[in-house]
Structure formats: structure tokens, C-alpha cells
Backbone as CSV, one residue per row, in Angstrom:
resi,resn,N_x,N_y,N_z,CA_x,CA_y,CA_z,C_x,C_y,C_z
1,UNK,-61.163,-119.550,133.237,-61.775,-118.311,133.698,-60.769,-117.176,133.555
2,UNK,-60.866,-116.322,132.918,-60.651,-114.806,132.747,-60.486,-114.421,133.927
3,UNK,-59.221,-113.848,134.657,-59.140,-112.905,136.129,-58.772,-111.597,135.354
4,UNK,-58.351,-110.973,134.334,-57.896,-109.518,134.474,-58.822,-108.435,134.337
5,UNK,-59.984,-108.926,133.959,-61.079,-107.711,134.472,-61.244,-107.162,135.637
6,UNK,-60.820,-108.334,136.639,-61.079,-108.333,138.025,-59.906,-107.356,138.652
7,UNK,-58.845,-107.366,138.080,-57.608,-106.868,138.722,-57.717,-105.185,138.492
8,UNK,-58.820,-104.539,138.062,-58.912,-102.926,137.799,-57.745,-102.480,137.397
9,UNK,-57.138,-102.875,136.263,-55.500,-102.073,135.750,-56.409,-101.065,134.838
10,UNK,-56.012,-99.788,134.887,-56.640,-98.710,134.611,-55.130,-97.630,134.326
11,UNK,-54.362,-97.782,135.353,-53.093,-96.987,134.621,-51.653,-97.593,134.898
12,UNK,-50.252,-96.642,134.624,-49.411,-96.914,134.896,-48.638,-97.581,136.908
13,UNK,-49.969,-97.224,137.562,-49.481,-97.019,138.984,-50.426,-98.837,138.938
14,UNK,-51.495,-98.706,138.758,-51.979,-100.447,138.734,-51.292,-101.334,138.187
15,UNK,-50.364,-101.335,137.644,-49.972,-101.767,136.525,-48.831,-101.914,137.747
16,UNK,-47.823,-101.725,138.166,-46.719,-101.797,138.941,-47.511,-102.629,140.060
17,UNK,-48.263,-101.811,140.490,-48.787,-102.692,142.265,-49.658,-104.208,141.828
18,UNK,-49.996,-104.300,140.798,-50.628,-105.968,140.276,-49.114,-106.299,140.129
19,UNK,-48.303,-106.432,139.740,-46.931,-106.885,139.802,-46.155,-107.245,140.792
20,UNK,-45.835,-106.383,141.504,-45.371,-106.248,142.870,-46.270,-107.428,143.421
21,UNK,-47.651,-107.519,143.570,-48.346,-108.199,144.630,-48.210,-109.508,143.863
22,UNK,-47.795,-109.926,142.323,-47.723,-111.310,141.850,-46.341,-111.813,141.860
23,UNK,-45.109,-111.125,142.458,-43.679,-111.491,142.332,-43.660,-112.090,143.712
24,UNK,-42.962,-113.204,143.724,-42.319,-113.396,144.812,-41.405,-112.748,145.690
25,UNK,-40.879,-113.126,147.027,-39.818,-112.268,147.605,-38.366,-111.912,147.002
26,UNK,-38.293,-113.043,146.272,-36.851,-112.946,146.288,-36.775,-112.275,144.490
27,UNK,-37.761,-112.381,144.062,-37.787,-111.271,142.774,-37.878,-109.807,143.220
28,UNK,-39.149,-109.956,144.360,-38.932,-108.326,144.519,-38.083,-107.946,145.156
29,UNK,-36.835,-108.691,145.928,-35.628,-108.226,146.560,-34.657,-107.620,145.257
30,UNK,-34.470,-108.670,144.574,-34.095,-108.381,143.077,-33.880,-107.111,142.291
31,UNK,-35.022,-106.677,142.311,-35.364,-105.688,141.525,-35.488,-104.377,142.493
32,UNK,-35.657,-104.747,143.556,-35.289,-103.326,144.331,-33.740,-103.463,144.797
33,UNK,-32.738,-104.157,144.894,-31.506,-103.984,144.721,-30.956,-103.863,143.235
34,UNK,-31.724,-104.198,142.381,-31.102,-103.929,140.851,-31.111,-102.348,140.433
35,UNK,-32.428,-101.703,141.277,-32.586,-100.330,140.976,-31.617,-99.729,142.072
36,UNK,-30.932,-100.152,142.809,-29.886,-99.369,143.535,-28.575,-99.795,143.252
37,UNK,-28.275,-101.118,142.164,-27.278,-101.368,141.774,-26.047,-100.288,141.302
38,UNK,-24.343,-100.690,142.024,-23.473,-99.887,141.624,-23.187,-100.231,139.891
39,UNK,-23.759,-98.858,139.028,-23.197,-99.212,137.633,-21.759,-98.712,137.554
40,UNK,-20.655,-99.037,137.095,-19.604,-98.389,136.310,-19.612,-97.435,136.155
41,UNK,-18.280,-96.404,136.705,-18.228,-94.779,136.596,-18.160,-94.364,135.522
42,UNK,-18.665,-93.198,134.996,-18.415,-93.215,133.460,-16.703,-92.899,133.560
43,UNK,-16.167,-92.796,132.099,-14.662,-92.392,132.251,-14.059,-91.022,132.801
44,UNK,-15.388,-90.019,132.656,-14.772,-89.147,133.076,-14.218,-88.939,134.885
45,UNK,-15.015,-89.450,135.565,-15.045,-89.836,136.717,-14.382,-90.908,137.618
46,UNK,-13.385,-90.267,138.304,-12.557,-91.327,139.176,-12.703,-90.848,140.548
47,UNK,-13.488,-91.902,141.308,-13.504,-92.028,143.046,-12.458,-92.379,143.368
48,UNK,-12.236,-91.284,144.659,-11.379,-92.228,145.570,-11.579,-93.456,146.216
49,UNK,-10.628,-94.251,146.203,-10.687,-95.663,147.133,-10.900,-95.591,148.282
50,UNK,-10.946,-94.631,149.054,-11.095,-94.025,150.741,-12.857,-94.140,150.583
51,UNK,-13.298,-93.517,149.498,-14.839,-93.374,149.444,-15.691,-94.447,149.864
52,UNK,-16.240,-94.382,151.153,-17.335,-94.992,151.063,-18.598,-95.314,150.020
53,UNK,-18.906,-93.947,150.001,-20.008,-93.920,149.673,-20.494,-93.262,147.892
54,UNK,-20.991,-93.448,147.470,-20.823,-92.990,146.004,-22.242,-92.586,145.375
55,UNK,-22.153,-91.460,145.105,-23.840,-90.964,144.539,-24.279,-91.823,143.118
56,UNK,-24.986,-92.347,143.230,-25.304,-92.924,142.214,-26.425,-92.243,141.219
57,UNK,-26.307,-92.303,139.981,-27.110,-91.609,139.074,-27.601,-92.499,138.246
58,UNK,-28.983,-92.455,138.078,-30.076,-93.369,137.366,-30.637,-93.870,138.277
59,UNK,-30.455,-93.764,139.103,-31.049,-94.524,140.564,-32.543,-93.967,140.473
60,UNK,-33.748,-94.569,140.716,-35.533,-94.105,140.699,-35.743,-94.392,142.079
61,UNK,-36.359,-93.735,142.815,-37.178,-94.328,144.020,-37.978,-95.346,143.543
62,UNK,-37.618,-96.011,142.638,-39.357,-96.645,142.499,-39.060,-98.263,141.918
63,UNK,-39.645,-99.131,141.539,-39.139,-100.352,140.295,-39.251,-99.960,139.240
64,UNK,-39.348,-98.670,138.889,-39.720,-98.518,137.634,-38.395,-97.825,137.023
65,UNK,-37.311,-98.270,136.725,-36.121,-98.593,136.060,-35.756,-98.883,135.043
66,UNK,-35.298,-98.239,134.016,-34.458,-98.912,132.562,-33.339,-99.213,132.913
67,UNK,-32.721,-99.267,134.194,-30.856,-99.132,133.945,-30.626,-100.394,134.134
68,UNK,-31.257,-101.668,134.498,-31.090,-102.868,135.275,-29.956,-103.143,134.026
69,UNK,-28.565,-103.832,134.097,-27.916,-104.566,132.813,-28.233,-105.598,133.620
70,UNK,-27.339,-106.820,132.342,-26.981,-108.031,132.384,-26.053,-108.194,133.539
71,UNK,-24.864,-107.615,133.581,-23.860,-107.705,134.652,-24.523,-107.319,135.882
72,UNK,-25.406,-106.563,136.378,-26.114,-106.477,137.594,-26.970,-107.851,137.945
73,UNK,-28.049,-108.311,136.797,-28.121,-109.494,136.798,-28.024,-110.455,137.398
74,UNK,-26.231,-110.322,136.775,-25.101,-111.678,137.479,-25.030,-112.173,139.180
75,UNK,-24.666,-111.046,139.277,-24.272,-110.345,140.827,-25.284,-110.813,142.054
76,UNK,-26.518,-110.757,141.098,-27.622,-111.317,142.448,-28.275,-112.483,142.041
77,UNK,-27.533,-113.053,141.234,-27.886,-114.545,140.733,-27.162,-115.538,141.533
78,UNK,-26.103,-115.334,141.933,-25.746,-115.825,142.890,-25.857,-116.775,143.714
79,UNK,-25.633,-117.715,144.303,-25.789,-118.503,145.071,-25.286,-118.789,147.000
80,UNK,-25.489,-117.282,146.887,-24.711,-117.046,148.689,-26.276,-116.740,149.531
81,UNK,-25.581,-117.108,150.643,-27.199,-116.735,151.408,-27.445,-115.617,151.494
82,UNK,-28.702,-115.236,151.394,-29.104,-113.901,151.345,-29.462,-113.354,152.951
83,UNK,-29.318,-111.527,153.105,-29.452,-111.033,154.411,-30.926,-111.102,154.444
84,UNK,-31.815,-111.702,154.047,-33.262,-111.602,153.869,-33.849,-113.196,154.163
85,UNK,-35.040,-112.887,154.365,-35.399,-114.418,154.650,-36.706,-114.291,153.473
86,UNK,-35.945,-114.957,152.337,-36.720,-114.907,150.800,-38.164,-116.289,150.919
87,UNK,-37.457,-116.664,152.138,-39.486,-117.491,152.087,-40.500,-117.120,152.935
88,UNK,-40.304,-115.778,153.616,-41.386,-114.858,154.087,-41.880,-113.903,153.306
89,UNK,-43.478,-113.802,153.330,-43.755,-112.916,152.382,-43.660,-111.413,152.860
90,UNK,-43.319,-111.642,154.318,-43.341,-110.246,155.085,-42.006,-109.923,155.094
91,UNK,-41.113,-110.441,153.991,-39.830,-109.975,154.037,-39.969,-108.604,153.697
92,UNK,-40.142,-108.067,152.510,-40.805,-106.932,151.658,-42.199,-106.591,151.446
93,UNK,-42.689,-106.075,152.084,-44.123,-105.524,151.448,-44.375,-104.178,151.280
94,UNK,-45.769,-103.935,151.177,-45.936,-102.661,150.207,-47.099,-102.073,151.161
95,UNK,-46.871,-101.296,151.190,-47.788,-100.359,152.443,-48.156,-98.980,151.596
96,UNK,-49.819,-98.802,152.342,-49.948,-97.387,151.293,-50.667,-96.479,152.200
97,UNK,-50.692,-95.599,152.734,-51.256,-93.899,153.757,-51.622,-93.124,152.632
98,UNK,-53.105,-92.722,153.671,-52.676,-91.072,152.852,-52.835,-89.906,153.564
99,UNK,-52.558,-89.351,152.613,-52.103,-87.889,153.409,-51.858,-86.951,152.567
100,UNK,-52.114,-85.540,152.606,-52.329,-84.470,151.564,-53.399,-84.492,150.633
101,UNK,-54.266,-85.641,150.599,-55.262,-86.259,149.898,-54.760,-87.019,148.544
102,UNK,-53.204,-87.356,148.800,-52.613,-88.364,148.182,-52.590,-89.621,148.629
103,UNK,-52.503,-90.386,148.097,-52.170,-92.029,148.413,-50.791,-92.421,148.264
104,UNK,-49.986,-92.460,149.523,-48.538,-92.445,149.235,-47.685,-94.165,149.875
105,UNK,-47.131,-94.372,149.003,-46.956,-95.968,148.809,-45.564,-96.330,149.324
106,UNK,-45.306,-97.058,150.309,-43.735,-97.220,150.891,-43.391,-98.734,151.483
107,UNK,-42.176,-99.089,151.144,-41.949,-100.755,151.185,-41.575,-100.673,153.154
108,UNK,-42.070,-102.103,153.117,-41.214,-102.331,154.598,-40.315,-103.468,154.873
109,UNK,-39.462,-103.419,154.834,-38.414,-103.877,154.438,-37.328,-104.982,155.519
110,UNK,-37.946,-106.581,155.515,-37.196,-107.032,156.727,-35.797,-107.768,156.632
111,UNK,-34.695,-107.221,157.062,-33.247,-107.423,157.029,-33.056,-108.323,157.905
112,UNK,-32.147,-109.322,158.123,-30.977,-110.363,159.221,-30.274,-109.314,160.055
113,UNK,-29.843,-108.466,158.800,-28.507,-107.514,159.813,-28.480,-106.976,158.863
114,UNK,-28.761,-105.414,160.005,-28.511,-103.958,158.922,-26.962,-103.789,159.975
115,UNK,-26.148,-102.060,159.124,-25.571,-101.906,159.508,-25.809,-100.224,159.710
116,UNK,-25.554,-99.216,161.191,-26.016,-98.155,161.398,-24.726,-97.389,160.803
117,UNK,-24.919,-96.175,160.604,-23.852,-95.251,160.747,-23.965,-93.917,160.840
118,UNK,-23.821,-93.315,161.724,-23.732,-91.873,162.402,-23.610,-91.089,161.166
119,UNK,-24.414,-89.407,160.222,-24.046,-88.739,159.483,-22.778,-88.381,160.329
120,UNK,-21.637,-88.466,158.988,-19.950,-87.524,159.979,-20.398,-85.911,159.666
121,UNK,-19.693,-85.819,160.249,-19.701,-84.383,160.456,-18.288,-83.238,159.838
122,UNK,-17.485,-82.499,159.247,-16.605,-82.002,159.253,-15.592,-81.957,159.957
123,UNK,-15.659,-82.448,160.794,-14.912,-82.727,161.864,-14.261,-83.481,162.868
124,UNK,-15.331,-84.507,162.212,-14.682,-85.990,162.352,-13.243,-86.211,161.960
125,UNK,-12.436,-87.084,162.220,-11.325,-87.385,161.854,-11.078,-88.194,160.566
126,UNK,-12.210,-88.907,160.463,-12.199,-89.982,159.931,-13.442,-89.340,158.461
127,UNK,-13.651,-88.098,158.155,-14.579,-87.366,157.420,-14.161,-88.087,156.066
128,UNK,-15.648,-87.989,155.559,-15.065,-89.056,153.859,-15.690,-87.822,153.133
129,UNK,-14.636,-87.421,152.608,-15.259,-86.196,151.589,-15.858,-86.537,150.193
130,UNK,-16.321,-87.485,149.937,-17.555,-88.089,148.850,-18.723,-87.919,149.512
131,UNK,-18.913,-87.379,151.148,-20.088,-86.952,151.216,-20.112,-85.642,150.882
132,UNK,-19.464,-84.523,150.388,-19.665,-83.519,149.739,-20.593,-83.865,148.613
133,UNK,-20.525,-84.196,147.755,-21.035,-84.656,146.428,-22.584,-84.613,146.726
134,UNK,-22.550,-85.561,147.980,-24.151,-86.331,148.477,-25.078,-85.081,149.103
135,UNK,-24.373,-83.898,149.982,-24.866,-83.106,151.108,-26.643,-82.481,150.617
136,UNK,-26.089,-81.587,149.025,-27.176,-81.720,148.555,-28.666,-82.231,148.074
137,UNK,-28.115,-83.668,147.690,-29.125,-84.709,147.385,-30.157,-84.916,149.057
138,UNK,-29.189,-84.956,149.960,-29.291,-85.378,151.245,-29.851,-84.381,152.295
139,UNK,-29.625,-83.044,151.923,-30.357,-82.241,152.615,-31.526,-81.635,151.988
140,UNK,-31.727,-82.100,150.962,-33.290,-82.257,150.159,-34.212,-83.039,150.870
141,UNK,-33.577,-84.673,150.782,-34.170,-85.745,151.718,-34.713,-85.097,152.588
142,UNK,-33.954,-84.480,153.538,-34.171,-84.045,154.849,-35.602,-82.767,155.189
143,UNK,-35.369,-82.146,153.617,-36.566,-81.778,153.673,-37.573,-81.970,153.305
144,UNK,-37.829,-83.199,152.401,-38.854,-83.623,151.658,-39.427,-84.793,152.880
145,UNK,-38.507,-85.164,154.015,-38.902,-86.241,154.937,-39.499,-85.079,156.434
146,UNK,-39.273,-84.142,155.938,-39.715,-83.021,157.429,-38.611,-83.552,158.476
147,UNK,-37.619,-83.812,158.078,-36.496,-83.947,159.137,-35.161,-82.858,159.267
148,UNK,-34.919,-82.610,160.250,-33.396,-81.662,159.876,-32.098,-82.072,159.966
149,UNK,-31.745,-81.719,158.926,-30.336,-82.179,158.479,-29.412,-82.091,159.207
150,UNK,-29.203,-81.517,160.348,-28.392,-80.801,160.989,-27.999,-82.096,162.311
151,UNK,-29.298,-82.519,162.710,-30.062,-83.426,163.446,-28.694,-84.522,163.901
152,UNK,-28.259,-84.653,165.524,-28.240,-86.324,165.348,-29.114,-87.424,165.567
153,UNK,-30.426,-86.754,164.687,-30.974,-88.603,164.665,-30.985,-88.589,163.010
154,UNK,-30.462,-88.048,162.461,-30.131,-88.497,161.269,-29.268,-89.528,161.142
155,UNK,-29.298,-91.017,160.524,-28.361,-92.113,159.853,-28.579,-92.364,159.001
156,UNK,-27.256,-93.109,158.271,-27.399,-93.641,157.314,-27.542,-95.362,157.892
157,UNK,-28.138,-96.133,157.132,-28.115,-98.312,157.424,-27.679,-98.035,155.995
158,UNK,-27.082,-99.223,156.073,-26.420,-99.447,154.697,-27.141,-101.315,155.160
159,UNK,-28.184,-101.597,153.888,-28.458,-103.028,154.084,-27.463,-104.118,152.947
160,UNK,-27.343,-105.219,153.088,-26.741,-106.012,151.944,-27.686,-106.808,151.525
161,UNK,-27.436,-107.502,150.062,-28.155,-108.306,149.731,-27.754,-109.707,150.447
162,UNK,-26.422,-109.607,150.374,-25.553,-111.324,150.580,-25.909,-111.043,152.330
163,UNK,-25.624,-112.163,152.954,-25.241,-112.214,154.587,-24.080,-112.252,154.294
164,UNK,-23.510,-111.225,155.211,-22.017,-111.273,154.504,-21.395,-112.169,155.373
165,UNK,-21.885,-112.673,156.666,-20.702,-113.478,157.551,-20.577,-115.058,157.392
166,UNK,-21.206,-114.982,155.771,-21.402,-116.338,155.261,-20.462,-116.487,154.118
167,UNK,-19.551,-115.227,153.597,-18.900,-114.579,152.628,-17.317,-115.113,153.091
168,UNK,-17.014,-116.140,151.764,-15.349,-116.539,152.504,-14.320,-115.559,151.390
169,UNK,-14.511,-115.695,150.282,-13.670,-115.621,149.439,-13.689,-114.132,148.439
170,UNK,-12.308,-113.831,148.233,-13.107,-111.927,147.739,-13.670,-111.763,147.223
171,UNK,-14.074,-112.776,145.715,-14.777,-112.453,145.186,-16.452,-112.905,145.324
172,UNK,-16.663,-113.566,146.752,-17.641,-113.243,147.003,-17.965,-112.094,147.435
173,UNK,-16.876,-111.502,148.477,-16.934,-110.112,149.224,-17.039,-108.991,148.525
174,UNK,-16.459,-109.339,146.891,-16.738,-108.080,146.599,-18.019,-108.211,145.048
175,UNK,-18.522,-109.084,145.163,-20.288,-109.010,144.631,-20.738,-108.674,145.911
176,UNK,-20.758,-108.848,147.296,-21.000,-108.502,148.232,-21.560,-106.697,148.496
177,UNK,-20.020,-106.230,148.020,-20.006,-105.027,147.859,-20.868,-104.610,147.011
178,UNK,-20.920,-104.307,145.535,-21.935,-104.090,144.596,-23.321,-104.194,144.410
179,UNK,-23.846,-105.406,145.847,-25.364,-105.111,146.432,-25.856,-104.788,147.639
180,UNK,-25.141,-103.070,147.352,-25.655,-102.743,149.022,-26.878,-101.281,148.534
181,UNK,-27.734,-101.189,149.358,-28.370,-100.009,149.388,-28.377,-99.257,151.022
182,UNK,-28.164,-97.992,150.881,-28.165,-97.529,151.794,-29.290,-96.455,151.915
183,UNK,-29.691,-96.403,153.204,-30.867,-95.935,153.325,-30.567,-94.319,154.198
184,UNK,-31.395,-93.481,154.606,-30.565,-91.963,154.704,-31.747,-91.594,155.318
185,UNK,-32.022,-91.200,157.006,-33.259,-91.052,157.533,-32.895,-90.745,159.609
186,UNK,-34.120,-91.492,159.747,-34.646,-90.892,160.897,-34.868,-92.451,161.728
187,UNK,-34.375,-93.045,162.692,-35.440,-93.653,163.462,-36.440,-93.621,164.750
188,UNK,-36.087,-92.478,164.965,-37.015,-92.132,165.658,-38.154,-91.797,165.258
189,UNK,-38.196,-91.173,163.810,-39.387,-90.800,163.069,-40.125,-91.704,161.945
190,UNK,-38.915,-92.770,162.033,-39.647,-93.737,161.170,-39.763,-93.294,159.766
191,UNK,-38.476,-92.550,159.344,-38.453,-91.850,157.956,-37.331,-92.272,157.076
192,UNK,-37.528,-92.968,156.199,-36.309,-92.705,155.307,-36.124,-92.731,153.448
């Protein structure tokens, strides 16, 4: 029996959400950490080692990604336990509202252990000036989420792919490092 008549793929947006709803968890963990994967700075560009945090470019809100390499790949091929529990299907799912008389589509996303962190401020002691770079990108967010930037209920969670307190050796710790996404929002508003 023939099912793809049944599945209404009609454009590029059906075409992603029949996908999404036929991948398993731990593919679609995959591929939404592959699209936030750290690539290689180009040469012109040298971070400081103090830097937390690093703007990444090619990055999509979406799965819909060309940048995935082979060496990203690697990294979550892995064999460490993951911060996710990859045999629930309610690890990741796909939720859709509307509003504006759009249909607007957003993952929900269940972690072991996130980690919080206060936006710093200028004045902090401890200020990581690679959030210069970000302020822009970030006070866009802030307005495209109806939140203010200024705000302390603004945080950043930074989630991992690995559980890291399962992590002995560096070079687990530091594939560790290379699958983190961090998220930039509200919880009180349930925005990010």
C-alpha cells in the first residue's frame, strides 16, 4: 500500500515536518545540535581563550542546514551518555500556535541538566568581552521575543549533548565542549 498521498507534502515546510515526525529522538537530537555545531574559526579570526562564548555564523534557526561536516558528525557519534533521555519520544517535540494569522512552529526540548547563567553586565568583574560581538545579535532576540534586553530575567542555559558528569577523560571533555547549544531568553515568559 502506497502512504505518500496520504502525507499532503505540498511544499518545502511539509516536507521538513513529515521528517521530523519520521526521525527518531536521538536523530533529531543530532541534527539540532549539528545545526548549532562549533565549526573552525576561519584564519582570519582568533578568540580569546577567556571566551566563553562565541558567535557562531551559519548557524539557521531551523534543520534546514548545509553546514553539517563530517567532523561534526564524529563528535556526536560518540558513545558517552547523552544529557537527553533518547528513548522518550517527549524528549524533543514539535509544537505549532498561531498567532498573527501565522502558524508558528517551536521545539520543546527535554534536558537531564541544563546549566543557567545570569546576562553579565559591564560591570561585572568577571565581564567576558566576546559578549560584545553577541550584544547585537542578542538585543534583536530581545526584540523579536517582545522581551527587554536590559531585563534581569534575561538568561542564557547553555544545554550539552554528552552528560558531562559521566565525562572522565579530556578528550571526552572536550567533544563535550563542541556540543553545546546555548539558548538566550526569558523564563518567566517562556521565550527563547
Amino acid at each position: 500500500m502506497n502512504q505518500v498521498p496520504d502525507w499532503n507534502i505540498n511544499n518545502m515546510t511539509s516536507i521538513k515536518l513529515k521528517l521530523f515526525e519520521i526521525m527518531d529522538t536521538k536523530d533529531k537530537l543530532n541534527l539540532l545540535f549539528l545545526a548549532g555545531f562549533e565549526r573552525p574559526p576561519s584564519r582570519s579570526y582568533r578568540p580569546s581563550r577567556s571566551s566563553r562564548f562565541e558567535l557562531m555564523t551559519g548557524v539557521l534557526p531551523t534543520f534546514a542546514t548545509s553546514s553539517i561536516s563530517k567532523s561534526a558528525c564524529n563528535f556526536l557519534a560518540a558513545e558517552y551518555p547523552l544529557n537527553f533521555d533518547s528513548g522518550n519520544k517527549s524528549t524533543i517535540t514539535l509544537h505549532h500556535h498561531a498567532g498573527d494569522s501565522h502558524l508558528y512552529y517551536f521545539l520543546q526540548l527535554v534536558a537531564k541538566k541544563y546549566c543557567v547563567i545570569d546576562l553579565p553586565s559591564v560591570s561585572d568583574d568577571c565581564y567576558d568581552y566576546s559578549f560584545v560581538s553577541m550584544m547585537p545579535m542578542m538585543a534583536k532576540a530581545c526584540g523579536d521575543l517582545e522581551l527587554k534586553f536590559a531585563s534581569s530575567e534575561i538568561k542564557i542555559v547553555c544545554l550539552t549533548y554528552f552528560d558531562e558528569s559521566t565525562l572522565e577523560s579530556d578528550a571526552e571533555r572536550d567533544a563535550s565542549n563542541k556540543c553545546k547549544l546555548y539558548l538566550f531568553g526569558s523564563f518567566g515568559k517562556n521565550k527563547w
